[in-house]
C-alpha positions in Angstrom: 66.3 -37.7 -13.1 63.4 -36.4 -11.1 65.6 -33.2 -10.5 65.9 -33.2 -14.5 62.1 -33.5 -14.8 61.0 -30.8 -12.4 63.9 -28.5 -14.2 62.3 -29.1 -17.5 58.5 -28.6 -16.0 59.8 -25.4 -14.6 61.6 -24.0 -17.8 58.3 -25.1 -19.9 55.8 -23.2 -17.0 58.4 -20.0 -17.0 58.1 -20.2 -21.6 53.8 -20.3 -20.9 53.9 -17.3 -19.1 55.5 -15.0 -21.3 53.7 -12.2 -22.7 53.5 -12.4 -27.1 53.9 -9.4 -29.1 51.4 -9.2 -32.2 54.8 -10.7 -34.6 55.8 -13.5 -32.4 54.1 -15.5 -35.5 56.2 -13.5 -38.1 59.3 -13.7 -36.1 59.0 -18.3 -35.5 58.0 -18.0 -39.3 61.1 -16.1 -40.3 63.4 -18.6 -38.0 64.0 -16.2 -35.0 65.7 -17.8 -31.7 63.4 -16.6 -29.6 64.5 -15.5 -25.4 62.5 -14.2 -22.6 63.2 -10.3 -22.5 61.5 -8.4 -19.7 58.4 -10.8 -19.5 58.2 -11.4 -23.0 59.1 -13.8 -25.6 61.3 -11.6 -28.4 63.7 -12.5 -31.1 67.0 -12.2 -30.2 68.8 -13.4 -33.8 67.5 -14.5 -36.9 69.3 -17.1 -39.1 71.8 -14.5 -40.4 72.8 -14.0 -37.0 73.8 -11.2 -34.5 76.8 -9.9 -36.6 75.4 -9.8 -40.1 71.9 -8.2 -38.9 74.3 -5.7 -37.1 76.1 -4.4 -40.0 72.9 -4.6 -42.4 71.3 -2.0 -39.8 74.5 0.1 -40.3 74.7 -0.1 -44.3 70.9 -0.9 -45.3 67.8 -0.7 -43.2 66.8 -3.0 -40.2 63.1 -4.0 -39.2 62.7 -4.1 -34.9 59.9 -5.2 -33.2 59.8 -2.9 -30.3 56.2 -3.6 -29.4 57.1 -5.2 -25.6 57.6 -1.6 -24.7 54.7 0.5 -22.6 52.5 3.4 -25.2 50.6 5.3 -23.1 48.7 8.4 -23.4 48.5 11.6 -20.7 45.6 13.4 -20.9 44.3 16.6 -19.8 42.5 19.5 -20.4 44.9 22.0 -22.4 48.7 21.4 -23.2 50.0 23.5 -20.1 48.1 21.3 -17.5 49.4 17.9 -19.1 52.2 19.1 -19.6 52.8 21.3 -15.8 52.1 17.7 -14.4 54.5 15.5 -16.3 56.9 18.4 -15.6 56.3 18.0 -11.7 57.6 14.1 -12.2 60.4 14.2 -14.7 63.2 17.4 -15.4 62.0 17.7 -19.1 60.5 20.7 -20.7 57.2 20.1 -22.3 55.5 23.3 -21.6 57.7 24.6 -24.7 57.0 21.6 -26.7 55.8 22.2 -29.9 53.3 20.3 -31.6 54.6 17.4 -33.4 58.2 17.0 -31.3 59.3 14.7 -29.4 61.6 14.9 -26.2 63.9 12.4 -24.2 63.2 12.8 -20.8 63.7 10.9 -17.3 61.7 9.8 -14.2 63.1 10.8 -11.6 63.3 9.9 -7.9 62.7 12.4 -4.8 66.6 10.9 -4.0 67.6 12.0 -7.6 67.7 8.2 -9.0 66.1 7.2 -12.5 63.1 5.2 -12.4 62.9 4.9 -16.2 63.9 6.4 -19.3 61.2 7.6 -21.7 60.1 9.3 -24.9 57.3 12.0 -24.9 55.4 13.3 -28.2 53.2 15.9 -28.4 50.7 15.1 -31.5 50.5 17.5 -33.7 46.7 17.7 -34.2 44.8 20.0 -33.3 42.6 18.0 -31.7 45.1 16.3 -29.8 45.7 19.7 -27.6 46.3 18.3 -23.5 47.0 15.1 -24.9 51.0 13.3 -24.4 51.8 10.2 -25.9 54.8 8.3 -23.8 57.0 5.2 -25.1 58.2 3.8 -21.6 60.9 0.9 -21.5 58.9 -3.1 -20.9 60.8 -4.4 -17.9 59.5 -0.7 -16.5 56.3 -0.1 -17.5 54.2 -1.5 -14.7 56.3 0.7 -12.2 56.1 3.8 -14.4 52.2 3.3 -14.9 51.7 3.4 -11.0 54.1 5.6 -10.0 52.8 8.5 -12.9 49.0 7.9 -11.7 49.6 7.9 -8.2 51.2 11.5 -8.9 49.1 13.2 -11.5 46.9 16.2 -10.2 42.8 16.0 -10.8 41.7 15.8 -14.5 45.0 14.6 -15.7 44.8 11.1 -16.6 47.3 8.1 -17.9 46.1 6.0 -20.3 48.2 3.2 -21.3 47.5 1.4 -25.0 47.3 -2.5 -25.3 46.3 -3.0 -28.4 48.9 -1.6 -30.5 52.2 -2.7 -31.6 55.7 -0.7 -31.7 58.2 -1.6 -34.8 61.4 0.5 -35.5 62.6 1.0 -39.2 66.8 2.0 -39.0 69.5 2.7 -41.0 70.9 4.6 -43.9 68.2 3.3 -46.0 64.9 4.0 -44.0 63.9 7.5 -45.1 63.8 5.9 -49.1 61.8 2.6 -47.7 59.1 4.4 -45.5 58.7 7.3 -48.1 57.2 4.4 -50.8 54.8 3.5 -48.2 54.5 6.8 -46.2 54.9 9.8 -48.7 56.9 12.6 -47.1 58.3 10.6 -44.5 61.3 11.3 -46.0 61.5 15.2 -45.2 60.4 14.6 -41.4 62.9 16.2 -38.9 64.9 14.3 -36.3 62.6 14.1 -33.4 59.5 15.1 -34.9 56.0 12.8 -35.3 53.1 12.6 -37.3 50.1 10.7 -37.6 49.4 9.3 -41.1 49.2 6.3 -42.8 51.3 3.5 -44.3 49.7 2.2 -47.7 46.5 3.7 -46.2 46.5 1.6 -43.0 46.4 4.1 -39.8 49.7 4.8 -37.9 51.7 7.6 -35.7 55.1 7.5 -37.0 58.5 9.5 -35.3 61.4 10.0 -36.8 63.7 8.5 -34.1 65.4 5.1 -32.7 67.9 3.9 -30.2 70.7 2.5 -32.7 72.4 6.3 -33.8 71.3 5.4 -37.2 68.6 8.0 -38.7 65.5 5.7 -39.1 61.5 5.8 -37.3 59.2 4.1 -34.9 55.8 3.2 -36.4 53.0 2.3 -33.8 50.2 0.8 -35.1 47.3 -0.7 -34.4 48.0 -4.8 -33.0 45.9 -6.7 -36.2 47.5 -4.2 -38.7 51.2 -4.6 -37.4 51.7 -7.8 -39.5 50.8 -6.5 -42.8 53.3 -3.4 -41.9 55.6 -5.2 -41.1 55.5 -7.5 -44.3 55.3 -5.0 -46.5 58.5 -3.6 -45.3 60.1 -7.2 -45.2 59.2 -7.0 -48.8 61.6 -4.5 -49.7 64.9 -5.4 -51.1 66.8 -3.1 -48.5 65.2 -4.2 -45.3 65.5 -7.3 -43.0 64.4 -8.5 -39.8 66.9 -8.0 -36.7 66.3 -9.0 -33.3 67.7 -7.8 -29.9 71.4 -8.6 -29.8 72.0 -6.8 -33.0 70.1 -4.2 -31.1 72.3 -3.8 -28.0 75.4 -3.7 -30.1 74.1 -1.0 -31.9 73.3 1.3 -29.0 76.0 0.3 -27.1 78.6 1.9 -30.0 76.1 4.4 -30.4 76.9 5.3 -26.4 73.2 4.9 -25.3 72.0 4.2 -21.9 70.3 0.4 -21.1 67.8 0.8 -18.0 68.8 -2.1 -15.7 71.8 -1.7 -16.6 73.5 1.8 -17.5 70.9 3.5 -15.4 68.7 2.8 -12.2 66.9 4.4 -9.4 70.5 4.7 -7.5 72.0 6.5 -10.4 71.9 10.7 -11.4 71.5 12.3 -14.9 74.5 13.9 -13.6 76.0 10.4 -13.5 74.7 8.9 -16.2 76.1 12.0 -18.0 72.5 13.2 -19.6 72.6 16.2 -19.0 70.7 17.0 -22.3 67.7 15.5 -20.8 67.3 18.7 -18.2 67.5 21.9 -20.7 68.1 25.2 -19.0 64.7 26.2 -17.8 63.7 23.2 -15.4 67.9 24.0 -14.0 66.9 27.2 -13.2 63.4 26.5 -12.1 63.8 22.9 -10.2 60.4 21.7 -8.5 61.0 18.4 -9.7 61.6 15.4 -7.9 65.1 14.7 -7.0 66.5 18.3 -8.0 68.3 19.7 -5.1 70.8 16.8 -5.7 70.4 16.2 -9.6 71.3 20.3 -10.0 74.4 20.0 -7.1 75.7 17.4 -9.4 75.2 19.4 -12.3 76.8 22.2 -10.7 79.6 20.8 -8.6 80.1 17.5 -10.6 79.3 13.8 -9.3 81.4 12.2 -7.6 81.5 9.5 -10.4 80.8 9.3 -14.2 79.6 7.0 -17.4 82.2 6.9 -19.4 83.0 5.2 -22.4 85.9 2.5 -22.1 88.0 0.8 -25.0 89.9 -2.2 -24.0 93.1 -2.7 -25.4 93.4 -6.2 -27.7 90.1 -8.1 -28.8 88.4 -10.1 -25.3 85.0 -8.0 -24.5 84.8 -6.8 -21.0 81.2 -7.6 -19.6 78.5 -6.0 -17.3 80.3 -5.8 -13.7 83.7 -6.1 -14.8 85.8 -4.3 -12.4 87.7 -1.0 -13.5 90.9 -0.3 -11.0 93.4 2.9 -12.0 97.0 3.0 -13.0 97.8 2.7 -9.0 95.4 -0.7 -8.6 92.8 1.2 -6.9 88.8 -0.3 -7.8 87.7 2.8 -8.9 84.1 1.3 -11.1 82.5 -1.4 -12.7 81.4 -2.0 -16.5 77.5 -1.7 -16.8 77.8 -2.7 -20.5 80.6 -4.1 -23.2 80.7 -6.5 -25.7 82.5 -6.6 -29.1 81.4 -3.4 -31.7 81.2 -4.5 -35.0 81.4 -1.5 -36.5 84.0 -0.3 -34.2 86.3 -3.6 -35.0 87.0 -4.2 -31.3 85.3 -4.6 -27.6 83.7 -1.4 -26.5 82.0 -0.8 -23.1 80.4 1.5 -20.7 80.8 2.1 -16.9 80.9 4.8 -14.2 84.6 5.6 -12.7 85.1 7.8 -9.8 85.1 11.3 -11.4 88.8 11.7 -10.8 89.2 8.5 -13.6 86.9 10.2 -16.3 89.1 12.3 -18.8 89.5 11.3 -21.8 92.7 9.2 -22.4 93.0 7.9 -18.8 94.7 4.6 -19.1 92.5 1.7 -16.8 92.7 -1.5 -16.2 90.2 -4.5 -16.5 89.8 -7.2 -14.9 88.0 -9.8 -17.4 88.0 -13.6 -16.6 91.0 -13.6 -13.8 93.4 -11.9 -16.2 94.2 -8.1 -16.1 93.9 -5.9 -19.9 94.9 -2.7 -20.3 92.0 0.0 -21.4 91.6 3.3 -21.8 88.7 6.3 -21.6 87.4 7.3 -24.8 84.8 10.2 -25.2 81.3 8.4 -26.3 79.9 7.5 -28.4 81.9 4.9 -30.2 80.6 5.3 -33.8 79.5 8.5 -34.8 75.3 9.7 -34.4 73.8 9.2 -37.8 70.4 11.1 -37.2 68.7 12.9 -39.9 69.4 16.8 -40.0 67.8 19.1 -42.1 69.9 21.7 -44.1 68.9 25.4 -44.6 69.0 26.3 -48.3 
């Protein structure tokens, strides 16, 4: 009993400490389950649950709150110095970044691991010239906010933003919603930003997400993210979905999960984001972790992320172990869990590079019993992002 007690004391001491976004009211009042989540208390379901929030991001438009992840802002003089000395810490190209894009990039360490994944806009202002604006994962952003200042050159700066709040509009539907409340929304790019406002409140808005689905992310300022966030509530084609539905969506859309898909012992190579270091920082290097990331590159890694489909219907979870036609342990899973919209268990894992190609048959070990699998090119449903057509 006393054991019982000094459980429960525990569990309610751990529930005081976690950090609130500016909706945890929103989310209680609209019924959310809420979990700890990388120091935070989120919504993980609402009381349509995981699978029908899932397949209403897919066919309508879903409202996240995203506002547990770090906003910060790098600031220097003129765009080539900021950007010279984010390029010294990451394999991303931002001295060619135009005003108003936005770029994927990675952290990387001197040993060629990933310390975090992040996004990187330029603003588009004028007035914005030397400035970056970085979305960095939560469970990350204390160890990316040290690590960036303890590297940046004299008069370059990081600034990180507490008082604003992240939300995420996605799905087919998001470009009509957002245009009623943020005229011309509709014709952004994929992987462009602006700074506007939504039914005249002040916000920076990107056309980008982490579910495949075309859709934005609106930062705003903390006492106005309610009021967005209601008004998009409001509309007929948009409900609230919390973090489950979230990780099945970018698990079919084939989309990395730090902590889990990627970490500071894993490559871009590896991870198979190759995207993430264009042509000119290959050819240049100088940042950290290159003379191994561009071997790999060159010469292959010696294992891979791959995309896996299990034969029958039981999921395969995180740390499941993948052995080859022969028996041989040749990976784990890093992520898997049933895709709705793919109508069976998918999942993700690195394989020795010899186990990679597409087609490969595999075998899982989930729960004591062996199941058939197979590799499959990623991702498991098909990128829905906005692109614009030449007329």
């Amino acid at each position: 009993m006393a054991d019982a007690r000094e459980s429960e004391a525990q569990n309610s001491a751990a529930a005081d400490s976690l950090l609130e976004t500016p909706l945890a009211t929103l989310h209680r009042a609209l019924g959310a389950r809420m979990v700890p989540f990388a120091g935070y208390a989120m919504p993980v379901q609402y009381p349509a649950g995981i699978l029908a929030e899932h397949n209403w991001t897919r066919e309508s438009a879903g409202l996240f709150d995203v506002s547990h992840m770090g906003q910060a802002f790098l600031e220097g003089p003129d765009h080539a110095t900021t950007a010279r000395a984010l390029e010294a810490l990451t394999p991303g190209d931002f001295l060619n970044l135009a005003p108003g894009r936005i770029r994927y990039t990675l952290l990387t360490t001197a040993e060629g691991g990933i310390i975090d994944d992040l996004m990187v806009t330029r603003p588009a202002g004028a007035d914005a010239d030397g400035t970056l604006f970085l979305v960095v994962n939560a469970a990350r952003k204390a160890i990316d906010y040290a690590h960036i200042a303890a590297n940046l050159p004299d008069g370059v700066t990081l600034r990180p933003v507490e008082d604003r709040a992240l939300l995420a509009l996605q799905g087919p539907l998001a470009a009509a919603v957002l245009a009623r409340h943020v005229p011309g929304a509709e014709t952004m790019g994929f992987m462009t930003a602006a700074d506007t406002a939504f039914d005249g409140i002040p916000v920076a808005i990107s056309r980008s997400g982490y579910t495949g689905e075309d859709g934005y992310e609106i930062s705003v300022a903390a006492a106005e993210a309610e009021a967005v966030a209601r008004a998009l509530l409001d509309e007929e084609e948009v409900k609230p979905i919390g973090l489950g539905a979230r990780d099945s969506l970018r698990l079919e859309a084939g989309l990395c999960l730090y902590g889990h898909d990627i970490d500071e012992a894993t490559s871009p190579a590896e991870a198979d984001l190759g995207f993430a270091v264009p042509k000119r920082r290959r050819a240049e290097g100088g940042f950290p972790g290159a003379g191994r990331i561009l071997a790999e590159f060159a010469d292959g890694p010696a294992r891979l992320r791959v995309g896996i489909q299990p034969d029958g219907r039981a999921p395969a979870r995180e740390g499941t172990e993948i052995r080859d036609a022969s028996g041989t342990l040749v990976g784990l899973v890093t992520s898997g869990g049933f895709g709705p919209t793919a109508g069976g268990p998918v999942a993700m894992g690195y394989v020795a590079a010899d186990a990679s190609e597409a087609g490969t048959p595999l075998t899982l070990s989930v729960r004591g019993k062996d199941l058939a699998a197979r590799v499959v090119p990623l991702p498991f449903v098909p990128h829905r992002y906005f692109r614009k057509t030449s007329s």
